[in-house]
N, C-alpha and C positions, 0 to 999 in steps of 0.2 A: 218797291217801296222807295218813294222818293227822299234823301236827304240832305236840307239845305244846312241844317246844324252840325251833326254832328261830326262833318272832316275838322270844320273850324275848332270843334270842343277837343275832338285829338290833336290836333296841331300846337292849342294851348296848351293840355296838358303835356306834351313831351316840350314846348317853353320852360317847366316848370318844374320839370322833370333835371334838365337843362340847369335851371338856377340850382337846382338842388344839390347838382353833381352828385345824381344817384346813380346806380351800379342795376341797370336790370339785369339777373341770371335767368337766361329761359330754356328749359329743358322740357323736350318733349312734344314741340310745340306745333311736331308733323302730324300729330294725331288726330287733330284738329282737321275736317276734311273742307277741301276751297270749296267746294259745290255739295248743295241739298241741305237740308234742316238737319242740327246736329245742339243737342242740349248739353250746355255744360256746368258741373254739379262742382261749388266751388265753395270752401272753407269760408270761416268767418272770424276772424279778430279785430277788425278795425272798419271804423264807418268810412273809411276812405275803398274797402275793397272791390264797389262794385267802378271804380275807376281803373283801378290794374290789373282785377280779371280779364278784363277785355283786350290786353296783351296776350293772353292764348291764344287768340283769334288772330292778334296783326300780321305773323307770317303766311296764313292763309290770306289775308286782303278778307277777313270779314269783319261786321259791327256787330256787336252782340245785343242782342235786347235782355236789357236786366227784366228778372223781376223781380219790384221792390215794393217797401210798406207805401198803404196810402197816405200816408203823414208825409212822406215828399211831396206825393204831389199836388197837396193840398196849402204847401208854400207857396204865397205869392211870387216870389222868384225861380224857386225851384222846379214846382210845378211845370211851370208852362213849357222850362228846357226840358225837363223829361220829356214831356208828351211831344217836343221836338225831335227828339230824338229816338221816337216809339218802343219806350220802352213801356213797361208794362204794372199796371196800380195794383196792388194786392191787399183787399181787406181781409185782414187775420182772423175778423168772427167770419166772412160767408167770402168763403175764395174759388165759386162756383164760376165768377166770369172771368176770373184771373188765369185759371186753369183754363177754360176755352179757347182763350185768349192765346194761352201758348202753345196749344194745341195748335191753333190753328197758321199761326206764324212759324211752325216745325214743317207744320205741312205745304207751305206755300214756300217754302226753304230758306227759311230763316235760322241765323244761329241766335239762341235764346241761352239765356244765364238765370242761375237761380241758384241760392244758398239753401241747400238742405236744413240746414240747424236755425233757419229761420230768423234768429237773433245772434249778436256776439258771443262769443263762447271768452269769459272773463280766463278758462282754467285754460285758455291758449291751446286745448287740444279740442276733439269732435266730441260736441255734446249728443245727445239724442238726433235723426234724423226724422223728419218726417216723410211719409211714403208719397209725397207731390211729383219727388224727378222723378222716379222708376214709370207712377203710372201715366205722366204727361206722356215720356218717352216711349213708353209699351203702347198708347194711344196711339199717337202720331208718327209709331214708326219709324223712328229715329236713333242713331246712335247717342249714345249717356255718354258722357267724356267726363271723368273726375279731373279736378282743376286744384293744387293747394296754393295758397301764397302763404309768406314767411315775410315777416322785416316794418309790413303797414300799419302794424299795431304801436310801435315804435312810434307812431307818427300822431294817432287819432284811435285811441279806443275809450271803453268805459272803467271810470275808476281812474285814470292818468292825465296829467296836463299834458296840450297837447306839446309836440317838441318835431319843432322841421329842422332838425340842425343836418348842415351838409352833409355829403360825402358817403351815406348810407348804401347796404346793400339790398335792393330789394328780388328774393327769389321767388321763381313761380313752375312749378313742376306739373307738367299734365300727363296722365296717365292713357293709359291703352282704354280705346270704348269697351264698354259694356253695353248691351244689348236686350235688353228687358221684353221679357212677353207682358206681364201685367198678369202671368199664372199665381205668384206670389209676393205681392207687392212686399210683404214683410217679410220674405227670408231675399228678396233683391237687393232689399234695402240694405239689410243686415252684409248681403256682398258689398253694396257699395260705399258701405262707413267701414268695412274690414279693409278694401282695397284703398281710400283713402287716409284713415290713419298709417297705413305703412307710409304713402308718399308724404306725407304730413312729419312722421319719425324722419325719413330719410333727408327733408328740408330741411329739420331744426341741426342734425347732425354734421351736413355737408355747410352750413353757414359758414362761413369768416369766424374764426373763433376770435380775432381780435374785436369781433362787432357785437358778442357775445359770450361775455365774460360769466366764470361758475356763478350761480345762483340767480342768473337774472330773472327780474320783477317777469319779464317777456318770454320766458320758457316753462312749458310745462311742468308742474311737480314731477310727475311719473319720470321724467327725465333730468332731475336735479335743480331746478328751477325755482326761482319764487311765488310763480304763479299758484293761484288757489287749485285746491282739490276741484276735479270737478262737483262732489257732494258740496262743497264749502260752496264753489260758485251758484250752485243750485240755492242754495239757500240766500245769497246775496242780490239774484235774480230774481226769484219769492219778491224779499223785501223792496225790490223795484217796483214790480206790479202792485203790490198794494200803494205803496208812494203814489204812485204813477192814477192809482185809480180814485185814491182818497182829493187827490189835487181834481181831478175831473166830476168829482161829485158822486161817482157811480159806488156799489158793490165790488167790492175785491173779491178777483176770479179766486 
């Protein structure tokens, strides 16, 4: 797979990275293997994560193909870099060719990324997962890699103005693969939102505590935090989708 974009899209982003005099912590990140298709299954807090997931990947020397909503790529800007950089459109009512899609890029040995919980998670910890990585990866054959990031919600999430102020640390912990047959995609799953909330606990707690003072807006209730219940966010989620739907004219799902 040929790509003329995306060295130049990394090269700016660690420019930027650079301006920011941000601090990456990456742990883990042998687990990631240099050769053959390998899915990795990566948290969500902030619209900026499918840019620093892909640091799991950079000590092996690979690109990850996100997979993200069709509303990227249907920016006249954004769009066309994505599909520069082949990564991959997911529509959330019929995600019948999305899935193919990364099937078939696992299989031709691609490393592919994709956010289990589908959307931000507001309550800063793992919402609900859907069973997409277990059975892409039990399709294709491939090793599941759990991915968490910590720090980019800081940066760009829902609910907060955004805030790039220097000197931040951003952590990213990858776990040991998991190996999916696709015999039970719902008790796999349930393994791999059990083995990622640990790495998720162990990211908020090994932070910089000076970067992370008690009660912050950015840390999970369960763990002292400002951030909403997950029940609370559930419900502020709700009220999105109907927003979101009453503005496009349609029935609220």
């Amino acid at each position: 797979m040929r790509d003329r974009t995306y060295p130049a899209i990394i090269q700016t982003a660690k420019l930027a990275f650079r301006v920011l005099g941000q601090t990456h912590v990456l742990t883990g990140t042998e687990h990631v293997p240099r050769h053959g298709g390998v899915l990795l299954a990566c948290n969500h807090v902030s619209h900026l994560d499918f840019i620093y997931a892909g640091l799991a990947a950079h000590p092996s020397r690979r690109l990850v193909r996100f997979m993200a909503k069709q509303e990227i790529f249907a920016h006249p800007v954004g769009g066309p870099v994505m599909r520069s950089m082949h990564h991959i459109a997911v529509d959330r009512g019929e995600g019948i060719d999305s899935y193919r899609a990364a099937v078939g890029y696992l299989r031709s040995g691609e490393a592919v990324g994709i956010f289990p919980e589908a959307t931000i998670s507001r309550a800063m910890e793992l919402k609900g997962f859907k069973t997409g990585a277990v059975r892409i990866a039990a399709e294709a054959r491939v090793p599941l890699v759990p991915v968490i990031l910590w720090g980019t919600q800081l940066m760009m999430t829902k609910d907060h103005p955004r805030d790039f102020s220097r000197g931040r640390t951003i952590t990213l912990r990858v776990g040991t693969p998991l190996y999916p047959t696709g015999a039970d995609p719902v008790a796999e799953t349930a393994e791999l939102h059990a083995v990622m909330s640990g790495l998720l606990r162990e990211s908020v707690l090994a932070y910089p505590a000076d970067e992370q003072p008690p009660g912050s807006w950015w840390v999970p209730a369960s763990l002292g935090g400002g951030a909403p219940t997950l029940a609370e966010a559930a419900v502020l989620d709700a009220e999105e989708r109907i927003a979101r739907s009453r503005r496009r004219g349609v029935p609220a799902p």
